[in-house]
N, C-alpha and C positions, 0 to 999 in steps of 0.2 A: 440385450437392450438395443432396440433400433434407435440408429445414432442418425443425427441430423441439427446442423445448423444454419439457425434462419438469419444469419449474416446477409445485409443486403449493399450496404456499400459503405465509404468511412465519407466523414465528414467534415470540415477545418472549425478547431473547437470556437474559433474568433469572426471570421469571413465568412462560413458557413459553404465556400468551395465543398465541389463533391467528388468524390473517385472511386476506381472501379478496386474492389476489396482484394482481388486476387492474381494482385502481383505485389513482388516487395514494394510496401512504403513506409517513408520515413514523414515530414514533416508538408507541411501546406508550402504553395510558393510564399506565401506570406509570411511565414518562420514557424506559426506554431502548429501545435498539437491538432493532429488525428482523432478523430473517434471515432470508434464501429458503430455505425448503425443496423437493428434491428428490423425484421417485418414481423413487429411484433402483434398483429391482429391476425397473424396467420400461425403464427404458436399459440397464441391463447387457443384458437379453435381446434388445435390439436393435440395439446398438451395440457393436464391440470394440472394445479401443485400437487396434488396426491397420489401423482404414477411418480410424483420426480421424488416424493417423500418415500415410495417404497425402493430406491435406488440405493445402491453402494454407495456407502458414506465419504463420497468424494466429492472434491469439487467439481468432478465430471458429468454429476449428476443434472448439471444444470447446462450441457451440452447446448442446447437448442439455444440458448442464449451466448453463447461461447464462440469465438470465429473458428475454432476448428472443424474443418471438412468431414473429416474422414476419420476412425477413431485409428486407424492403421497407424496413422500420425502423431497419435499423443503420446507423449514422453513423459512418465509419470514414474510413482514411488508411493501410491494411493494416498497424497498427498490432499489435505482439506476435514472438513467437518472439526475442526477444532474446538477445544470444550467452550463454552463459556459457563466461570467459574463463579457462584457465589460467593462472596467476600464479607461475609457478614460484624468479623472482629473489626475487622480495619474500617471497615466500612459503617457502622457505630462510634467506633471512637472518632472518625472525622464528619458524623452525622449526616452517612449517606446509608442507611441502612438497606437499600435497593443497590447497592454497587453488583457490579457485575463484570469480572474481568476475559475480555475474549484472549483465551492466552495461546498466539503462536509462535510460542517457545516449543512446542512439539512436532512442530513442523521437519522434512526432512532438510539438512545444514541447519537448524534448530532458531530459523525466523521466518517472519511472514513472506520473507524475500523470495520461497519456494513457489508459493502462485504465482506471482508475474513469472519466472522464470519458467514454471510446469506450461503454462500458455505461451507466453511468450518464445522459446524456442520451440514450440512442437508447429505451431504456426510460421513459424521461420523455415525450418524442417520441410511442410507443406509447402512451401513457394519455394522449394530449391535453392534456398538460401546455406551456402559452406561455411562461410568463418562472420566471426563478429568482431566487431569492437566497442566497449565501455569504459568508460569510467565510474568509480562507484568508491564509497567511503568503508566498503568493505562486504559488506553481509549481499549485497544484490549482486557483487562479483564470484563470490564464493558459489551462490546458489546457482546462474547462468554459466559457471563451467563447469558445475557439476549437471545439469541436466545437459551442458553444451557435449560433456562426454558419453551421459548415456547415449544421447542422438548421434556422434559421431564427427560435430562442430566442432571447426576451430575456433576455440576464445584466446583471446586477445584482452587482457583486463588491465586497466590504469590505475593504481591507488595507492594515495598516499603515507606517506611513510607513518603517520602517527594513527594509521586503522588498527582493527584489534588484529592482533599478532595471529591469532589462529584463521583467520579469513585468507590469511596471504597462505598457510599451510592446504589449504582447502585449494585455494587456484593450483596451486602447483600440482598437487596432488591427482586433482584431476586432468594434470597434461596442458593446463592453460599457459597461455604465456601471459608472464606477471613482470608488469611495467611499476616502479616505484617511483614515487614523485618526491619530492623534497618541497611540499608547499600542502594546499587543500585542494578539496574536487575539483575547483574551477582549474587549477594546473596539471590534473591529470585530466580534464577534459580536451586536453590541448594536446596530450600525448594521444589518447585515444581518436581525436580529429583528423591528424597525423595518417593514423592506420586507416582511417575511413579513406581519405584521401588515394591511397594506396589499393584499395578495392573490395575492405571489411565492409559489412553493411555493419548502419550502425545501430546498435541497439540503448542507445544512451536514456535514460528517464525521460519519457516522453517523447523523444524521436523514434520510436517506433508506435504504432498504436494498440499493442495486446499486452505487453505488461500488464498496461490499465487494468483490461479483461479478467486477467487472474487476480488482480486485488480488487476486483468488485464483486469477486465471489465473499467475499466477506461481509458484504452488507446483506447478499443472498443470505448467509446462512445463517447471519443474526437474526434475519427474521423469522426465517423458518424454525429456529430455536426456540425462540420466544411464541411458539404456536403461529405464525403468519400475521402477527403483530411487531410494532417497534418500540422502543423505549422513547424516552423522555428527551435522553440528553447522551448524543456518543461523543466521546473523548479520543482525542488521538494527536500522537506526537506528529510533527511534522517538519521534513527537509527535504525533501522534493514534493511532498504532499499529495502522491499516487494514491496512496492507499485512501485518503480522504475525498479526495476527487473520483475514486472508482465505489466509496462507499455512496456515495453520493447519486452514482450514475445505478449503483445497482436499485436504491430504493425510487429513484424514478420509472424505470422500469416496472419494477413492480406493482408502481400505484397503477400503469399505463395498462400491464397486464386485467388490473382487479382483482389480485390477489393479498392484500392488504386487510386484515380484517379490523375493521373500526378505527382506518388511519385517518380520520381526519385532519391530524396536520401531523407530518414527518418529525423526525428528532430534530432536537438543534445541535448544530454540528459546532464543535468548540478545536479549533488547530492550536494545539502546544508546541511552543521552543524554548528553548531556552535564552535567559536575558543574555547570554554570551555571543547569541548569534538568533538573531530575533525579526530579521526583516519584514516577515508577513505581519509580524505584532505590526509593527512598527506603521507596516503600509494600511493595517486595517483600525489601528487608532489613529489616522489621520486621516483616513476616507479615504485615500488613493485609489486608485484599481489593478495597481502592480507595484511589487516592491520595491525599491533601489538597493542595488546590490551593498552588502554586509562585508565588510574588508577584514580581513584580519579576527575571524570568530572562531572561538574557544569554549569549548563544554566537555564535561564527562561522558556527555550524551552525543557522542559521535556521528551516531546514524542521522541527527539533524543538524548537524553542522556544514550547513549547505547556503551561500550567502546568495544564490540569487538560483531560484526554481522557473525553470520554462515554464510551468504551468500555476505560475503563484497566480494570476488570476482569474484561473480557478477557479480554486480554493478559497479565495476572498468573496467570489461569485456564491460561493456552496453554503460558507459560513453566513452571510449576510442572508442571502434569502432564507435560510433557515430561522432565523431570528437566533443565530448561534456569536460566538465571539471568538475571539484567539488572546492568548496571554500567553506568557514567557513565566519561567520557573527559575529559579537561583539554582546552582549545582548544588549546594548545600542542602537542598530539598530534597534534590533528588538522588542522593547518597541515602541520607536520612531515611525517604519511603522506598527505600529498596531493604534497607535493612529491616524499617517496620513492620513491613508486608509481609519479607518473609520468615520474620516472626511469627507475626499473628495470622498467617494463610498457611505458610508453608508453599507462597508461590517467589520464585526467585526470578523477581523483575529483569529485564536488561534496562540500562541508565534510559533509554527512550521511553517504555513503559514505565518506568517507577516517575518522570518526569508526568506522564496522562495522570498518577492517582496523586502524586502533587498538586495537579491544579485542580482535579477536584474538590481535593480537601480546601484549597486558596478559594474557589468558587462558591464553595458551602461555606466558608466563613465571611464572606460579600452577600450572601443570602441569593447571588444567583441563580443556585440550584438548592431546591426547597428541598426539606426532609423527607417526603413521602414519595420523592419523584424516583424513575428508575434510569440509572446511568451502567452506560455500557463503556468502560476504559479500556483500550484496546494495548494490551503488552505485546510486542510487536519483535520478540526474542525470547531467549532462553537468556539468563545471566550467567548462566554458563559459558558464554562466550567472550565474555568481560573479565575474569577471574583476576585478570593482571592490574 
């Protein structure tokens, strides 16, 4: 496969500051997020979707769109193409008969946290980058030091004492050094600050800009699933809300490419938290354009338990012009459709996915989302990793 990407320089998602792609960067002078930009009139003319569709079923496959140089550099585990799973029992009984769940729960470290990390350090890797520093609620640290040891990086991981227990076995595991905190992410962002300080680059959600990269492969490959079409309505849990923000970035692209067949108007994108820790709810039922940080937030659903996201406006950005919303879910729910799903699917949600088929079903019972539409809920783990 002749490897090439048409990476042209990063962007400031807010100021729209510009820089040159190929050395380390973290954030704008302005504070926020990076984005890769594309020459993407010069990949259309060289690439169709139909060489990239006869490709090994990775996310590699979408190279040309991807910041990596050189494939010498990617640090992988043939990570991506994940199923997206009809759901038709559950999916009836809460009167979405089109549900559809993209499940990366088989991911390798068994979450979607594997793309940003399979992009994100091999592009680190690429620019000469040694040791990192993060913090993370668990599942993005597990998977960053485990790609951080295939590559040969030192990780450096911040997280808090109440993450899931098997996340902290995984850092260790793979030789990372594992900082515990006695609070939430924003007070291991402080430990991991620390280390940055000290001469870690940092790789924190959204202080670097390729995470992004590898969770926008996901909007890549729901389309391509779906024949080079999109669904109606994607669902997705959200606590730093990358993955929604990279699904986002991927279907723009694509319309830009002209590979979209019959998209006249993209899905609507709906961000899920939970009411224990709800601030983009919060800041997108009051019209705000960024949220005020969430003190003291509590859920089953760990991986969004994040009171104030660098790139919550975003996401509020994504959802609105989509003609999309954001709601918050009771823990109660999402106990419940973790249990019911994997009854009637035989798919074992983690608390953050089984939170996305909660609010679809809360959505379809608002009349939201109609019976015949087709929704794509993104399970975003293995509940395997939950067991405790």
């Amino acid at each position: 496969m002749r490897w090439r990407s048409y990476l042209s320089h990063l962007e400031c998602s807010r100021c729209g500051t510009t820089y040159e792609a190929d050395v380390p960067a973290n954030v704008c002078v302005c504070g926020k997020p990076l984005l890769s930009r594309y020459d993407l009139p010069a990949m259309g003319a060289a690439v169709g979707r139909d060489e990239i569709a006869a490709r090994p079923p990775t996310l590699w496959r979408y190279h040309e769109m991807l910041p990596v140089r050189s494939a010498e550099n990617v640090v992988g585990f043939g990570e991506g193409m994940t199923p997206l799973v009809p759901a038709p029992t559950i999916g009836r009984a809460i009167g979405v008969p089109g549900l559809l769940v993209k499940d990366e729960g088989v991911l390798p470290t068994g979450t979607f946290k594997a793309r940003g990390a399979a992009v994100g350090v091999s592009r680190a890797r690429e620019l000469g980058v040694r040791r990192f520093a993060m913090p993370t609620n668990g599942n993005a640290g597990a998977a960053w030091a485990t790609y951080g040891a295939r590559a040969g990086l030192d990780a450096l991981v911040a997280m808090p004492l109440g993450a899931p227990r098997v996340t902290r076995r995984e850092v260790t595991l793979a030789g990372g050094r594992l900082e515990l905190v006695d609070g939430l992410i924003g007070d291991a962002g402080k430990v991991a600050a620390k280390a940055v300080a000290e001469g870690y680059f940092d790789a924190a959600t959204l202080r670097e800009p390729y995470r992004l990269e590898g969770k926008k492969t996901m909007g890549l490959e729901i389309a391509e699933q779906l024949g080079w079409a999109v669904p109606d309505v994607i669902v997705y849990p959200t606590g730093g809300g990358v993955g929604l923000i990279g699904i986002d970035k991927a279907l723009a692209e694509l319309r830009q490419l002209g590979w979209l067949d019959g998209a006249t108007r993209l899905p609507r994108l709906v961000s899920v938290q939970a009411t224990g820790c709800a601030p983009i709810v919060r800041a997108f039922e009051s019209g705000a354009a960024e949220s005020e940080p969430w003190t003291d937030g509590a859920t089953v659903a760990f991986g969004i338990n994040v009171g104030k996201a660098l790139g919550d406006f975003l996401v509020l950005d994504a959802v609105r012009r989509s003609s999309g919303t954001a709601l918050a879910v009771e823990d109660a729910a999402i106990v419940d459709m973790q249990r019911r799903c994997y009854a009637a699917e035989g798919i074992f949600l983690c608390p953050e996915g089984a939170a996305a088929l909660a609010a679809v079903e809360d959505l379809r019972a608002r009349r939201w989302i109609a019976e015949g539409e087709t929704v794509v809920a993104l399970n975003t783990g293995t509940g395997l990793k939950y067991v405790s």
